[in-house]
N, C-alpha and C positions, 0 to 999 in steps of 0.2 A: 504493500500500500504506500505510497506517495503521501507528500505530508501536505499535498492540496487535497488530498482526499477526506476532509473533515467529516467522515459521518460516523465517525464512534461516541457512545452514547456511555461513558461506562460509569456504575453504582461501586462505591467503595465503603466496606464496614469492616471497621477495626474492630477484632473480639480482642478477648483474654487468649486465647490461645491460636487464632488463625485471623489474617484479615485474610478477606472475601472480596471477590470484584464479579459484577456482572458488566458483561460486556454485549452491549446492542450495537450490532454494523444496522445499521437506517438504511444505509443504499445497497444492502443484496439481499434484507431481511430475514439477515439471522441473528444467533445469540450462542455465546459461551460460558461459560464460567472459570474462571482462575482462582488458586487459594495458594495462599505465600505464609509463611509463621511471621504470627507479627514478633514484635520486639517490642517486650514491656517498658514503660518510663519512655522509649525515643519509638513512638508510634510513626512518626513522620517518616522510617528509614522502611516498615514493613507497606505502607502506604506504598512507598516510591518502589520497592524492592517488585510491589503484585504492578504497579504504572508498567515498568520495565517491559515485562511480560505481557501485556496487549497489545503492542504495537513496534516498532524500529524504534517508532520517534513518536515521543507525549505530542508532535505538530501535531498528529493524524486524529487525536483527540477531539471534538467541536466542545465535550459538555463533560465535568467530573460533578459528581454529585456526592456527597461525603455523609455519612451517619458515622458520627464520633461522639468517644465515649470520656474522653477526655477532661470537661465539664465536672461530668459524672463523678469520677476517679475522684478527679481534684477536691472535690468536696468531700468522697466517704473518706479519703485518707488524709483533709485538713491541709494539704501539699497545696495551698492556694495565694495570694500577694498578699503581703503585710497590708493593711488595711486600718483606713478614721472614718470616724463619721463625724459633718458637723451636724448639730440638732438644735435645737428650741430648747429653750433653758428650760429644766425641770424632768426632761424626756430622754433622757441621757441609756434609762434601762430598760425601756421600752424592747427591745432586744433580749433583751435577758428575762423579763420579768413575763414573756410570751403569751398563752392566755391562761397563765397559773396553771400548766398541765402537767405533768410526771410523766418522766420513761416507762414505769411501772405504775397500773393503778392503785396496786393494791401495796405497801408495803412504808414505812417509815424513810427510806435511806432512797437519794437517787441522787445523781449530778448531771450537771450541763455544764457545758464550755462552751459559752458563745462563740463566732469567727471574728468577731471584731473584741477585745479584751476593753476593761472598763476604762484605764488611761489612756487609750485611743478614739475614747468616744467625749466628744468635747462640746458645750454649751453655749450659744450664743444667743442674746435676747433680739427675740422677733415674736408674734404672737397675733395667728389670725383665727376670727374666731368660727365655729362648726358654721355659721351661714355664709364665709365667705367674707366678713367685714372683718375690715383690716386694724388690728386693735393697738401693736406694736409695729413699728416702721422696723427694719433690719438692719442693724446696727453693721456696716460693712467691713470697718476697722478694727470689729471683732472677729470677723469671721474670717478676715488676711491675717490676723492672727493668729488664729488657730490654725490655718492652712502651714503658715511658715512652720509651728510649733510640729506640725505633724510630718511633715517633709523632712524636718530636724531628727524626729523619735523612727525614720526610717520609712515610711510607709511609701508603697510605689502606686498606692490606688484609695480614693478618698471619696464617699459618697455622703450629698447635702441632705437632708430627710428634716421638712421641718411639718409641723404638727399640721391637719386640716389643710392641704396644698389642694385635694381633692376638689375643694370648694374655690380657694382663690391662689394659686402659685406665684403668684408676682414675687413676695417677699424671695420665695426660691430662686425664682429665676434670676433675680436681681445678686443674689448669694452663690450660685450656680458662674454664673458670668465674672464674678470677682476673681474664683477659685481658679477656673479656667483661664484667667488670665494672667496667674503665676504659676501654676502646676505646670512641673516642666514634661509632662506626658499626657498623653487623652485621656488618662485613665481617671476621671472625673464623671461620676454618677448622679443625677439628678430623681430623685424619687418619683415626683410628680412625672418625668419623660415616661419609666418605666411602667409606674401603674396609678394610676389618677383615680383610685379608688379610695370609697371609702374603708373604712379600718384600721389603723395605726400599726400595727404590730405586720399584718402581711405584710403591708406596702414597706416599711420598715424592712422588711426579713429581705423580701424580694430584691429591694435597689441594693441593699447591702454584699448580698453573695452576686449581685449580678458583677460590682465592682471590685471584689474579689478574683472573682473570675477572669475581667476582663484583660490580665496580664498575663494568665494562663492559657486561656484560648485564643487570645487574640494573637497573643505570639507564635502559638503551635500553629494556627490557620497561616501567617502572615508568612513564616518559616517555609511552609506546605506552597504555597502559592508562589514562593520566590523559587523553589527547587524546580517548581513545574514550569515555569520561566525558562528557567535555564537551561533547560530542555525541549524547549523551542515551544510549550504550551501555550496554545494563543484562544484558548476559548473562554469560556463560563466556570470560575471551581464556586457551586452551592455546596449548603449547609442543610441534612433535614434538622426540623425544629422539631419540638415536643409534642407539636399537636398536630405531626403526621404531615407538614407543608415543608414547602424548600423556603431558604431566603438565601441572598448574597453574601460571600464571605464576608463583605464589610459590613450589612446587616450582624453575621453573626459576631464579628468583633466587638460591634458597639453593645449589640446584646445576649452576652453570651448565657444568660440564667435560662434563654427559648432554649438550650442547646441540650439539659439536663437528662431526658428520656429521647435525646437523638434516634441511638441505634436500635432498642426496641421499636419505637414508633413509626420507625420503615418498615420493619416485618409482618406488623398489624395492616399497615395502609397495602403491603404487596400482596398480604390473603383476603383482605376484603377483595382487592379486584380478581386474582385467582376463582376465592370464591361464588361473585357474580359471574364470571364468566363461563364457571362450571354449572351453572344455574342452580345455584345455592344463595343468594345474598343473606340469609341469618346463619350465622357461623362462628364456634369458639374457637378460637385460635390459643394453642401454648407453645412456647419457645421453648426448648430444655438446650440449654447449654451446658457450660461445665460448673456452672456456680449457681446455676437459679436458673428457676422454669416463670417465666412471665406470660399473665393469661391476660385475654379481653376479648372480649363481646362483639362482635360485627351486627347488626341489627337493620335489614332492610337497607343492605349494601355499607351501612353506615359505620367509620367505629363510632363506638363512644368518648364524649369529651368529658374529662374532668376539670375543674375550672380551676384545682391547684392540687397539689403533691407535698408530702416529707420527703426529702432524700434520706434525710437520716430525724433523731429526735429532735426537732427546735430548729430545724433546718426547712425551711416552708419557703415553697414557691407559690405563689400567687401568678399563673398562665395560661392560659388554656392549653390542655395539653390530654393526648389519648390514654382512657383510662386503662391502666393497667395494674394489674396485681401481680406481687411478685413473691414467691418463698423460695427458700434456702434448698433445694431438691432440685440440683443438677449432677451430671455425670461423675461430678469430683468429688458430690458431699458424703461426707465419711458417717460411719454405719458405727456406733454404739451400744455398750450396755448401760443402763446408768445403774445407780447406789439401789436401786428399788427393783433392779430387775430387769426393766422394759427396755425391748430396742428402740432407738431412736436413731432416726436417718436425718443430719445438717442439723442445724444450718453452718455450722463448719464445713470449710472445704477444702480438699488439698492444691483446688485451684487445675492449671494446666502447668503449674511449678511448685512441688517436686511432680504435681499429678495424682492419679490413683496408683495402686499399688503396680500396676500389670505395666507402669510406665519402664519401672528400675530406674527410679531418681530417687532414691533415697526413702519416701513415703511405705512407711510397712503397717500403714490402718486401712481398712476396709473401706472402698466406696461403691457408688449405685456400678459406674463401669464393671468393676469389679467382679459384682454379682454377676451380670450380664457376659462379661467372660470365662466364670468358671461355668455357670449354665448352659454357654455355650451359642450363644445368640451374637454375640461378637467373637469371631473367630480370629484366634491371637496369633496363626501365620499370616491374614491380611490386614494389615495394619489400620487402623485411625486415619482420614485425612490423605486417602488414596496415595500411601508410602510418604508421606511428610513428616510421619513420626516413624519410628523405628520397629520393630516387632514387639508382640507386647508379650508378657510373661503369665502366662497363666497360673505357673505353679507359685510366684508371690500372690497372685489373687487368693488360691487356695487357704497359702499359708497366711493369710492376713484375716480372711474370713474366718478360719477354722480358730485363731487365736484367739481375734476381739469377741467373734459372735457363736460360732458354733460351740465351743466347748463351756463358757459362762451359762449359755441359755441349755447343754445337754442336750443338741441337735446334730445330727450328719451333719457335714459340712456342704452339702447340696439344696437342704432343707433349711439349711442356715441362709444362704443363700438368695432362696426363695422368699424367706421373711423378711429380708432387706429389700426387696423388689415390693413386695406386698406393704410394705409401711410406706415407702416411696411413691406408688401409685394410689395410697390413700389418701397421703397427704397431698398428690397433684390433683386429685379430683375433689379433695376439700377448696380447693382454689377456684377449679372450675365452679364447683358450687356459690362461691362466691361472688362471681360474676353475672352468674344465671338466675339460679333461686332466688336470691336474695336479695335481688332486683327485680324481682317479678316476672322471670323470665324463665321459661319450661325448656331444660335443656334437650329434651325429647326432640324437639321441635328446629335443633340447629345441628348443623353437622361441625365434627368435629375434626379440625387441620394443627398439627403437630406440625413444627416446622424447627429448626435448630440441630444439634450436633445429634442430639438423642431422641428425639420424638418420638423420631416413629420405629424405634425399639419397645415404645409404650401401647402406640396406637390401639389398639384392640382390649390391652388391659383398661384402657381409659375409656374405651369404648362401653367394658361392662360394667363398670364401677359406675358412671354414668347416667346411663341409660340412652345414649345416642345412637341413632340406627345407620347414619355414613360417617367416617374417616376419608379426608381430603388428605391425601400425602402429596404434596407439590413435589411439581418434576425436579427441583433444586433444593431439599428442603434447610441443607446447611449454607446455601446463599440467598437466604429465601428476603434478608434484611437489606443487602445489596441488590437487588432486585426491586425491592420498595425503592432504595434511594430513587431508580431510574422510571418507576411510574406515580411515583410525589408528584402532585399538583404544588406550585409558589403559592404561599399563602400566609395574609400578614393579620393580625387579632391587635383590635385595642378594645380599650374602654372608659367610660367616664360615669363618673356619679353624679346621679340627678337629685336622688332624695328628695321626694317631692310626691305627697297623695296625688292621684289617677285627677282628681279633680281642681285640683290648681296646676297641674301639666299646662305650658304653653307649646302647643303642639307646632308652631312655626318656628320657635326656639329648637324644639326635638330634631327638626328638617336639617334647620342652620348647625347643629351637631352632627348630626351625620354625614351633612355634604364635605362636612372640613376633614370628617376622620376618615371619609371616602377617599377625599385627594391625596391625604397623609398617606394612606397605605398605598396607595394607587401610583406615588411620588415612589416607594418601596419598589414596587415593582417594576417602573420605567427605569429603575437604576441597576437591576442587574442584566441588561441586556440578552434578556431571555426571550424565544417567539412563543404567544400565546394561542392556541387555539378561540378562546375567547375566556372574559374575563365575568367571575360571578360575584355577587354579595350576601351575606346572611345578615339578617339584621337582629336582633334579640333584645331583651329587655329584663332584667333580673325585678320582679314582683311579689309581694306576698300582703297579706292582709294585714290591716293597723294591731299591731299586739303582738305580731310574731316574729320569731327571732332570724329564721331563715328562709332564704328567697328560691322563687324557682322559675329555673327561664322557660323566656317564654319567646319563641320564637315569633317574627310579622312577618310568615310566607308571602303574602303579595304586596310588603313595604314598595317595590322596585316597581310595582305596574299603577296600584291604586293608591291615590293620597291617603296619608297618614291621619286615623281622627281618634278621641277617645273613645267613640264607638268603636273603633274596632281592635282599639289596644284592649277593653274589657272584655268583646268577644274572643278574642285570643287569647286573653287571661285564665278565663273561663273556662274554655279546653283544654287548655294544658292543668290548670287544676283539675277537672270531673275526671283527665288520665290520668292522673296521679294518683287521688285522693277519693275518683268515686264520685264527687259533688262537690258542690259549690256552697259557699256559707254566705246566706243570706242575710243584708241588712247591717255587714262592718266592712267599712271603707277599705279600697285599695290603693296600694303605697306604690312607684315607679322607685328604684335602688336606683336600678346604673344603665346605660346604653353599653349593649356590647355589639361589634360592630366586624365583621369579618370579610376581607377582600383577596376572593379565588382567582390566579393567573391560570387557567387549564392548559396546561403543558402537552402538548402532541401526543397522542397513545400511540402503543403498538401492537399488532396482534397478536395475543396471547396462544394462538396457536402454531408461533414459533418457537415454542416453546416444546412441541409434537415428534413424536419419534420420526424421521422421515424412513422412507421406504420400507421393506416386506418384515425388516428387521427378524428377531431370532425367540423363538419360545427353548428352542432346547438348551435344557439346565445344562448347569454346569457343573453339576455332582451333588452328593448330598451331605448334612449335616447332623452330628450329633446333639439335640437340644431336651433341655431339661425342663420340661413342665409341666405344674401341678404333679408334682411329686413322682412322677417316671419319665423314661428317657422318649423323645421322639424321631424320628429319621424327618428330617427336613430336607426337602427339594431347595438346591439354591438356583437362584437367577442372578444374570445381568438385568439389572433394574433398568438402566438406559436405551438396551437394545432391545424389550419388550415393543412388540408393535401396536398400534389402535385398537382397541376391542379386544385384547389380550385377557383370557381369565386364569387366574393361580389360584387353586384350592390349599390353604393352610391345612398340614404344618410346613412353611417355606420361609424359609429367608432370601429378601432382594439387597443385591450389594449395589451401591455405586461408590463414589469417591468422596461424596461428603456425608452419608450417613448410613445406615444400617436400615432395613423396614422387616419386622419380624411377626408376618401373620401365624397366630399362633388356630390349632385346628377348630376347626367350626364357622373360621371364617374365611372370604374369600374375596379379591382384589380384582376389580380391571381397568385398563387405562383407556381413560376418557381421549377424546379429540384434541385435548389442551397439552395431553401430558401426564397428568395427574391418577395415582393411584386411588381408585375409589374401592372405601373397605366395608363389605356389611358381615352380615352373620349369615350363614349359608343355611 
């Protein structure tokens, strides 16, 4: 390929133990897959190492689209920029003092360490008050002072956060502009830019880790973008964000707290389209990687949004971002007895460094891998990660299981085994439940897509635990996150607080709000020189009745066709309560919170039936295998999972190999691949 030939399209996702590339050629209509070991702490070298590998020359590149976890990391492991805040005198702990909640609910003893420490968080008098009137002018000579004072005690990133900005931010901005004008780096945070809500404590949280952040990601994006430079890279490098959209690298430097659930939230956005195309749009999706299995809901093609997150205890984002659940039950979490007897699988994990025991890096405790290799469902002469790891050792599996678990609980070391599997798919289908149930949602009624290193080693167990009648196993399901990066729609979220009863709403003022955050996001989008198929908006409104504490949105499907009036903000109130709630409460006034305000770039799709085995391809196995289940041995049929053709059916007990995961229909059920690709799994 020639480096005028611009039509590679490729999705890049740094795990823990492999970064992933999908790679879309646009002009012959196909697609591949690459996978490179990343390299932990210097992510930008396994980046560049899988780039290498699509092409001669990064020229031939048009579009890199990145889900990094980097964000992420930076914050579970505190590894983030020295960091002040200035604030409004009196509001200094705001931060710390959160909303009075504990790690534990139940017990005497807990701590917190804030990200900002208390002599880095500094006081200056300004004070405007909850309606927006301005009670104290912003004393500026205090706040260049404190600025100098903090650039002195080290700090390379400095966020202004003053009380009720929500309502009126002048004093901020006037404070914001001071700061910015001796801070010798961009890394200057303004509250109010980031979340113009009402709350103290999110908005607080939120601008704080965002400015934290912003020497961490901003440097690794900015790093990343100068190496693809230099390698002749002349296209677009995006960022997916937390709520399933892309934005521009320079988007994500300025805001890097969107960036928190990057790399899950492409794998959610790449199975919802998977799943509509396989004509499924209600769909649970779980990731199992080596650390943690992350579930969410797809619901009539749609994910679901969550409107903020913990990364860790006291650590709160306020963003709109796709909801997902996450627990400790991935491939690496290590299998216990505790003081009382009971096996317990994670949330420790030996990681993908030293690994599970079958790695031979040192690691001699038990994990889920583990199990699954002495069982025999992962065969330890063909390695993990189609030979990118080494052979794996089966007889450390044995001896790790038979140590921690078989001999404490007085089990064969087989049936030991099996107990580690069976607590592991307990606990991953108490997640699902969590997403489904408990949201009012009949998991009977959604098909279920494993996607990740391990899934669909699970598939079918998950399936009975359940009660799901299809398993979606994607034709890629270890690059299934890299693949979302490349079918991400751009997509930029604000918000504003209105605070104000349904009946003193000025609804011309509402217009006049939306048209500005319309252009705001819209100015988002003209600036990463991206082609849009065409461009959409969601408009929403956070409501709840006078007396109650929590709001619920409420979307205005035809804002964009028919003017906006209180009539039809309380007919749409109204519905989305009686879905909620059942009905409607007569006779107590309704309250407007906040406008939130959503603007879709629809990015080119491609046909997901490139995705499809091409020609007559091969059903004959390629031998068989010895697997353990429910407590006697099976003879399993194995396949080439890739080289199955269309309409292809496999009667379980079989194992399908490819190069990025394992698929282990266990007997009673049975597998065929659809038109897309895709392994469709029922019960026979």
């Amino acid at each position: 390929m020639t480096s005028t030939d611009k039509s590679l399209v490729v999705g890049v996702d740094v795990g823990g133990t492999f970064t992933d590339l999908f790679v879309l050629d646009e002009a012959h209509g196909t697609a591949r897959i690459v996978k490179v070991p990343s390299t932990r702490g210097e992510e930008a070298r396994g980046f560049m190492n899988g780039v290498a590998r699509v092409a001669d020359s990064a020229a031939a590149i048009a579009t890199i689209v990145h889900g990094t976890t980097v964000g992420t990391n930076a914050l579970l492991e505190r590894k983030v920029a020295r960091t002040g805040i200035i604030t409004t005198r009196g509001f200094r702990d705001v931060l710390e003092m959160r909303r009075r909640d504990r790690p534990e609910t139940w017990g005497l003893r807990g701590s917190f360490t804030p990200v900002v420490p208390r002599d880095l968080r500094r006081e200056v008098d300004e004070r405007v008050l909850a309606d927006g009137t301005l009670h104290t002018a912003v004393d500026l000579d205090q706040v260049r002072a404190e600025a100098r004072s903090l650039l002195e005690a080290g700090c390379e990133a400095v966020c202004v956060f003053f009380i009720n900005t929500y309502a009126n931010p002048e004093n901020e901005r006037l404070a914001v502009a001071a700061v910015r004008a001796l801070w010798p780096n961009p890394h200057v945070t303004s509250a109010s830019e980031v979340l113009p809500e009402i709350r103290e404590f999110e908005r607080c949280s939120t601008a704080t880790l965002n400015a934290a952040l912003q020497p961490v990601v901003g440097g690794y994006l900015e790093r990343l973008e100068s190496d693809l430079r230099g390698q002749g890279f002349a296209g677009e490098l995006l960022v997916v964000q937390s709520n399933g959209g892309v934005m521009s690298r320079q988007t994500a430097s300025d805001l890097p707290v969107r960036t928190a659930l990057s790399g899950p939230a492409a794998g959610v956005i790449a199975c919802a389209a998977i799943a509509r195309a396989a004509g499924f749009p209600n769909a649970i999706t779980g990731d199992m990687g080596g650390t943690s299995f992350d579930v969410s809901l797809v619901a009539n093609g749609e994910a679901a949004l969550a409107a903020q997150t913990a990364i860790e205890f006291g650590m709160v984002i306020r963003s709109p971002m796709i909801q997902i659940e996450t627990i400790g039950a991935g491939g690496g979490s290590i299998a216990s007895v505790d003081a009382s007897g009971m096996l317990q699988v994670g949330p420790e994990s030996a990681g993908s460094v030293p690994g599970p025991a079958c790695y031979g890096r040192g690691n001699m405790r038990p994990t889920v891998t583990d199990a699954n290799v002495l069982l025999g469902r992962i065969a330890a002469d063909r390695p993990l990660g189609g030979g990118l790891l080494a052979a794996l050792d089966a007889q450390k599996s044995r001896q790790a299981i038979e140590e921690h678990v078989a001999r404490p609980l007085g089990l064969d070391v087989h049936a030991a085994a099996e107990a580690i599997l069976t607590v592991a798919n307990a606990r991953m289908a108490g997640a699902i439940r969590l997403v489904s149930i408990e949201r009012g949602h009949d998991p009977r009624r959604f098909a279920y897509m494993p996607f990740g290193g391990g899934g669909a080693l699970h598939v079918c167990a998950m399936m009975r635990e359940v009660g799901v009648a299809t398993g979606i196993v994607p034709r890629y399901p270890g690059v299934t996150s890299a693949l979302g990066c490349v079918i991400a729609d751009m997509r930029h979220d604000a918000v504003q607080t209105l605070n104000k009863p349904l009946t003193e709403l000025d609804v011309g003022d509402l217009q006049r709000r939306i048209d500005e955050l319309a252009a705001s996001c819209q100015q988002r989008l003209d600036s990463s020189g991206v082609r849009f198929d065409q461009v959409r908006e969601v408009i929403a409104l956070d409501m709840l009745y006078a007396g109650q504490t929590h709001t619920l949105p409420v979307v205005l499907a035809d804002a964009g066709k028919a003017p906006i009036t209180a009539a039809s903000i309380r007919a749409a109130f109204e519905a989305s309560y009686t879905a909620a709630f059942g009905r409607v409460l007569e006779g107590i006034p309704v309250r407007v919170m906040n406008l939130r305000y959503a603007r879709i770039g629809v990015r080119p799709k491609f046909d997901l039936k490139v995705l499809a085995p091409e020609g007559r391809g091969s059903i004959v196995p390629l031998g068989t295998q010895r697997v353990f289940h429910h407590g006697q041995w099976h003879e399993a049929v194995r396949y080439a999972r890739l080289d199955l053709p269309v309409a292809a059916r496999i009667e379980g007990p079989a194992i399908l190999e490819q190069a990025d995961t394992t698929v282990w229909l266990e007997p009673g059920f049975h597998a065929e691949v659809d038109a897309h690709g895709n392994l469709l799994v029922r019960l026979s």
